[in-house]
N, C-alpha and C positions, 0 to 999 in steps of 0.2 A: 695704594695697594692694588694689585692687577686681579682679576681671578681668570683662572681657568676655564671653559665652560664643555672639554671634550667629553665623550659620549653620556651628554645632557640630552634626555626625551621629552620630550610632555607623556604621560600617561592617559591612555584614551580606551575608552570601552566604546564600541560599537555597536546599538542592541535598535531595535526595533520593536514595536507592539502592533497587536492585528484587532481586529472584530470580525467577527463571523457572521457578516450578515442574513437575518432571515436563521438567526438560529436563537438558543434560549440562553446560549454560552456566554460569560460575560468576555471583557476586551484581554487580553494576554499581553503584558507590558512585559519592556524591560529582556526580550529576549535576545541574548548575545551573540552576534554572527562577525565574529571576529574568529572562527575555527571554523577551515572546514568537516564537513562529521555530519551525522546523523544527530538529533534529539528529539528525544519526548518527552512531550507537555501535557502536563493534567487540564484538562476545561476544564470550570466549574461555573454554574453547578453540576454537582452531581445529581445525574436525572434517572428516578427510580431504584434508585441506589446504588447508581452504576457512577464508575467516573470515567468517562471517556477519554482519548489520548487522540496526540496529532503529534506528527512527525513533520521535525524540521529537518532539512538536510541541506546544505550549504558545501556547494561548490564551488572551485575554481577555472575557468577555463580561459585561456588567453588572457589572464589578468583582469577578467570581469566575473564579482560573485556571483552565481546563479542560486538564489535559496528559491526552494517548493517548500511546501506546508501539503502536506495529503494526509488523510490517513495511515492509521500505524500497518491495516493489510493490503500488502503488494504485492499482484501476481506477475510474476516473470515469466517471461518466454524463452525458452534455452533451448526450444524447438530450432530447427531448418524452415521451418512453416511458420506460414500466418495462424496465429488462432485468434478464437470469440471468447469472450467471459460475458456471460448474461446474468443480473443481479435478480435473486426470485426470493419470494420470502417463505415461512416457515412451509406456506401450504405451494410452494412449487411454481406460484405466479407469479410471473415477470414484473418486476419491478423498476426496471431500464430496458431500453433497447439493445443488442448486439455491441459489446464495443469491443474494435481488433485491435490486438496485441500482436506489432509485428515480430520476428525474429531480433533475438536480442534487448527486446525492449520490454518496459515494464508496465502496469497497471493500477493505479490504486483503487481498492472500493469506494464508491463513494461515504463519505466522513459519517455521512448520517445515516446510514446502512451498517455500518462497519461492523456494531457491535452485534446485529441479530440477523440480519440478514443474513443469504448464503450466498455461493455462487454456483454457475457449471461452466462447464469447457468444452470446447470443441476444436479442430482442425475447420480454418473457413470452408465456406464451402466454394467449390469451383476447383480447379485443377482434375476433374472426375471425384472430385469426393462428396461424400455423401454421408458424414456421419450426423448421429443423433446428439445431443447434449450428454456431458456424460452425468450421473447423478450429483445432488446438489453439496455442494461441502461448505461449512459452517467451521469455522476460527476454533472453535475446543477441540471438535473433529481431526481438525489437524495437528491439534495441541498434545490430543492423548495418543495418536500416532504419526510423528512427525514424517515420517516416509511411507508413501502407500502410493499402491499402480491406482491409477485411475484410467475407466476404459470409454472408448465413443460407440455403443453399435453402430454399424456400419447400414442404411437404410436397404439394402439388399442382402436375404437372409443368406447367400453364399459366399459373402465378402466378407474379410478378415475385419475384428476389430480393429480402433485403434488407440492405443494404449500412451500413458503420457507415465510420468515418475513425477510424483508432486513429493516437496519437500518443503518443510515452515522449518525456518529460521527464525528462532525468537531468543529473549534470555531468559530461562528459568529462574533466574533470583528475582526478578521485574514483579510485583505483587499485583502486578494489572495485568499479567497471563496465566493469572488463575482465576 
């Protein structure tokens, strides 16, 4: 007796597991990167009675995967310009140094910041500009008004602000954005 064996697979699941070092989160097994896509992943524990999240996001480019793991907030630049995002906490002090966001490209907060800390914005400085930080924005902030101008004074009191349009993209049914 012959058998046939045409379009016979092996069935294969692809996943990976991480550890976050230098953090309190235990190891995250078992994650599937067999789909390009975005996902989020609960840490646990839950610290303070908070459960924190991290975004996997799994590309393809030229036939080679690229996954990142960052944080769930991602600030984008959709500017023509370079900008800064500087990470400060509740009372307004600098928590990181300066990081630029060039045109087109994106930012994550850092993972352990994410959920309390804030950020501000700016236009780099150089080209003649000269602005300030704009004020600081915090993840609910953006949550309970997804679209809002955000402005830079301008360091010289006769120059025009300058104005950005921030917009959060989130899913409102996700129980971890509220």
């Amino acid at each position: 007796m012959e058998a046939d064996y045409q379009n016979v697979s092996a069935l294969r699941h692809n996943a990976l597991g991480i550890q976050l070092k230098g953090t309190p989160w235990e190891p995250i097994r078992g994650i599937s990167v067999d789909r390009a896509g975005e996902n989020v992943l609960s840490l646990r524990p839950r610290l303070d009675k908070v459960s924190h999240q991290i975004a996997c996001e799994i590309k393809l480019e030229n036939n080679v995967k690229i996954i990142t793991f960052r944080s769930t907030l991602n600030v984008e630049n959709e500017t023509s310009l370079p900008i800064e995002m500087i990470v400060v906490d509740s009372h307004g002090k600098a928590a990181t140094g300066a990081l630029r966001i060039d045109p087109g490209q994106s930012m994550p907060m850092p993972l352990n910041d994410a959920y309390d800390k804030r950020f501000r914005l700016r236009p780099l400085k150089g080209f003649n500009f000269d602005y300030s930080w704009s004020l600081p924005l915090h993840w609910r902030q953006l949550m309970s008004r997804p679209i809002r101008s955000i402005s830079c004074k301008h360091q010289t009191p006769k120059e025009p602000a300058f104005f950005f349009q921030g917009q959060a993209n989130f899913d409102e049914k996700d129980p971890g954005t509220r």
